[in-house]
C-alpha positions in Angstrom: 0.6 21.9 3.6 0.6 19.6 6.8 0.6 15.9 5.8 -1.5 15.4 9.5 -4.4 17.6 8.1 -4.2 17.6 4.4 -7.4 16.5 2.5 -7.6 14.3 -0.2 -8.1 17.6 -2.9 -4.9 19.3 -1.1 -3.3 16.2 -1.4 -3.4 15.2 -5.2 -2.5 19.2 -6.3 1.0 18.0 -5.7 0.6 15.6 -8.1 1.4 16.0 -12.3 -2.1 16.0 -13.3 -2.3 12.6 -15.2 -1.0 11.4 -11.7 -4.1 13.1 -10.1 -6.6 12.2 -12.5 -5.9 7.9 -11.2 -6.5 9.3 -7.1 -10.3 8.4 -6.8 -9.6 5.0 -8.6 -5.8 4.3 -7.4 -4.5 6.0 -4.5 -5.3 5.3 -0.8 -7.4 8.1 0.3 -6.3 10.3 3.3 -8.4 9.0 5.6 -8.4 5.3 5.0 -4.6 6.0 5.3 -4.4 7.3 8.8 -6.9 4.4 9.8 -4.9 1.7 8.5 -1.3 3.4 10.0 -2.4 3.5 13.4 -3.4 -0.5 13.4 -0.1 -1.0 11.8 2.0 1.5 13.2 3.8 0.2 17.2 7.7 2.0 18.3 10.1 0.1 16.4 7.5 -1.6 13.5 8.0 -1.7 10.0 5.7 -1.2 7.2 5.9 -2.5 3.9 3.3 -0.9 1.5 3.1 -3.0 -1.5 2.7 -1.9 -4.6 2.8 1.9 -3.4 2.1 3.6 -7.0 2.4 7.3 -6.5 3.8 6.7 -2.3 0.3 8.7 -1.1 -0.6 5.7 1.8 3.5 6.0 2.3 3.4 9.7 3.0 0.5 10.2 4.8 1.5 7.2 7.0 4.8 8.4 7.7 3.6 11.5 9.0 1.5 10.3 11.4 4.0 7.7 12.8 6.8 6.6 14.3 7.1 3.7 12.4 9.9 2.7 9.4 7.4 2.9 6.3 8.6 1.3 3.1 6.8 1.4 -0.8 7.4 -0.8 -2.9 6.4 0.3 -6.4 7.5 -1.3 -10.1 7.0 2.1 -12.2 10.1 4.0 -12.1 8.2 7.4 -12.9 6.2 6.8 -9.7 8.8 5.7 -6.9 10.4 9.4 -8.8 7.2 11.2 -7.6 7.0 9.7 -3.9 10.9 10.1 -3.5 10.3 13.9 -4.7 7.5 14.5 -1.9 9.2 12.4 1.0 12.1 14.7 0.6 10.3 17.8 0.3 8.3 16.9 3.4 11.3 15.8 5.0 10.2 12.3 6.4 13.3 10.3 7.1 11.1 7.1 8.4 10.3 6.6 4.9 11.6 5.0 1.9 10.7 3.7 -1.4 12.0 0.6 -3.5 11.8 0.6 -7.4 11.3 -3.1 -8.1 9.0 -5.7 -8.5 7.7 -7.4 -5.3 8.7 -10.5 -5.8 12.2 -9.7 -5.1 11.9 -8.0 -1.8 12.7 -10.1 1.2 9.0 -10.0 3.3 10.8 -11.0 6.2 12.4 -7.4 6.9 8.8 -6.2 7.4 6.7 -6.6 10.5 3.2 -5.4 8.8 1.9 -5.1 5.7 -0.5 -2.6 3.8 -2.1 -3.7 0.7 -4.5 -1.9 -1.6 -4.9 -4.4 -4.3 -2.5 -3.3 -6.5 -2.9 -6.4 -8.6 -6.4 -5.1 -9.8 -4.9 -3.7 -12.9 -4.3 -7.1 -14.4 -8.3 -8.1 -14.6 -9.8 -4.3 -14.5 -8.5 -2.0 -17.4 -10.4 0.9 -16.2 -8.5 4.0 -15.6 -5.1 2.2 -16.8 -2.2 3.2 -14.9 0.2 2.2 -18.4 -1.4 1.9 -22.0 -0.4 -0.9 -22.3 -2.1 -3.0 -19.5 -3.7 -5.8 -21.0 -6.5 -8.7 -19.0 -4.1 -11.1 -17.3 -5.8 -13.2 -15.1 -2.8 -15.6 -15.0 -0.9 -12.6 -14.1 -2.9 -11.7 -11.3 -4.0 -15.2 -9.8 0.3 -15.7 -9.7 1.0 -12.5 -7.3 -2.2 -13.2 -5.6 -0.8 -16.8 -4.7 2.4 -15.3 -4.2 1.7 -12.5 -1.9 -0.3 -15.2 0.0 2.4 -17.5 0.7 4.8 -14.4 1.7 1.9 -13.6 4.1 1.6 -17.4 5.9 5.5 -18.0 6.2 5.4 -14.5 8.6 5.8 -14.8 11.7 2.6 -15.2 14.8 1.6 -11.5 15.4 1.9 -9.6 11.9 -0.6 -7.6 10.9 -2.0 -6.3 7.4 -4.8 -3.9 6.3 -6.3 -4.5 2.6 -8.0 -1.9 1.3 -10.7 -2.9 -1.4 -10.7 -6.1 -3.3 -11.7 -9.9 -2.3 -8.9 -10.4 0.0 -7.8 -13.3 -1.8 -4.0 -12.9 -1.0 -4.9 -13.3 2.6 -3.8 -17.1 4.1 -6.3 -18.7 6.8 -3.7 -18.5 9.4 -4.8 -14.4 10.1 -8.1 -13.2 11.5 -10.0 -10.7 11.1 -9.6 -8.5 13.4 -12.1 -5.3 12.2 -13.2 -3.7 9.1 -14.9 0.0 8.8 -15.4 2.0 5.4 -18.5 -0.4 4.7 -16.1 -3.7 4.9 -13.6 -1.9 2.5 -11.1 -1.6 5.0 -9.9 -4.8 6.6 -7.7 -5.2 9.9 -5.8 -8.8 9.8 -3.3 -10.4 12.4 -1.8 -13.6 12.2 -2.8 -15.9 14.8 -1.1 -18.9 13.7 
């Protein structure tokens, strides 16, 4: 399958089914993918995806760029999964990271994807891990956390979110654009 015209269906059958059952809920969708890559994606740019779960934004993004994409993912099992497609699709401008996102330096990244990944911690629908339990503490932390990473970068940087209440993003970006019935959000920093 070609990652530049595989649908969403095609997509997921590479995935272990408990993997494909979380798509509709927890991975980026093909098209909202390609959208967000070419804002993000310029010669030379890099991309960090935070909080890439199963590396489906990653891959899809990759393939239809030039840019360096990175994932950042905290579940070992799932960084195993995208590292297994990247290399079967053979997409050398991609790379994942098994570790929390707290500890990756932001300032190796010129743009930033971010599909909410912090959800989990105040919605226990479709649980990615049995044991996710409501932690709005949790949540509010990497929300303020993410935020701060975002206002210390520099003039220029951009960011797609994808769902949620764009808390995470500072007042020093604009919006630029949104489509997907305001789902899909196009930031840049403008101070």
């Amino acid at each position: 399958m070609d990652l530049n015209t595989i649908s969403d269906k095609e997509f997921d059958s590479l995935y272990p089914q408990k993997i494909k059952t979380l798509s509709s809920t927890h991975w980026t969708p093909v098209a909202i993918a390609k959208k967000a890559i070419e804002f993000l994606s310029a010669e030379g740019k890099s991309v960090l995806d935070i909080g890439s779960g199963s590396g489906k934004f990653c891959l899809i993004a990759a393939a239809n760029s030039n840019s360096k994409i990175t994932g950042v993912e905290q579940r070992e099992n799932l960084v195993q999964i995208s590292r297994k497609l990247a290399l079967a699709y053979q997409l050398g401008n991609l790379d994942f990271i098994h570790d929390d996102m707290m500890n990756i330096d932001f300032t190796s990244y010129d743009n930033f994807y971010f599909f909410n990944s912090f959800e989990e911690n105040i919605n226990l629908k479709d649980k990615l891990e049995k044991e996710n339990e409501f932690n709005l503490d949790k949540f509010n932390t990497l929300i303020l956390f993410l935020k701060e990473r975002f206002d210390s970068a520099p003039l220029g940087t951009k960011i797609v979110t994808y769902c949620g209440e764009c808390e995470e993003i500072p007042d020093s970006y604009r919006l630029v654009k949104s489509s997907n019935k305001g789902k899909l959000k196009f930031w840049s920093k403008r101070f």
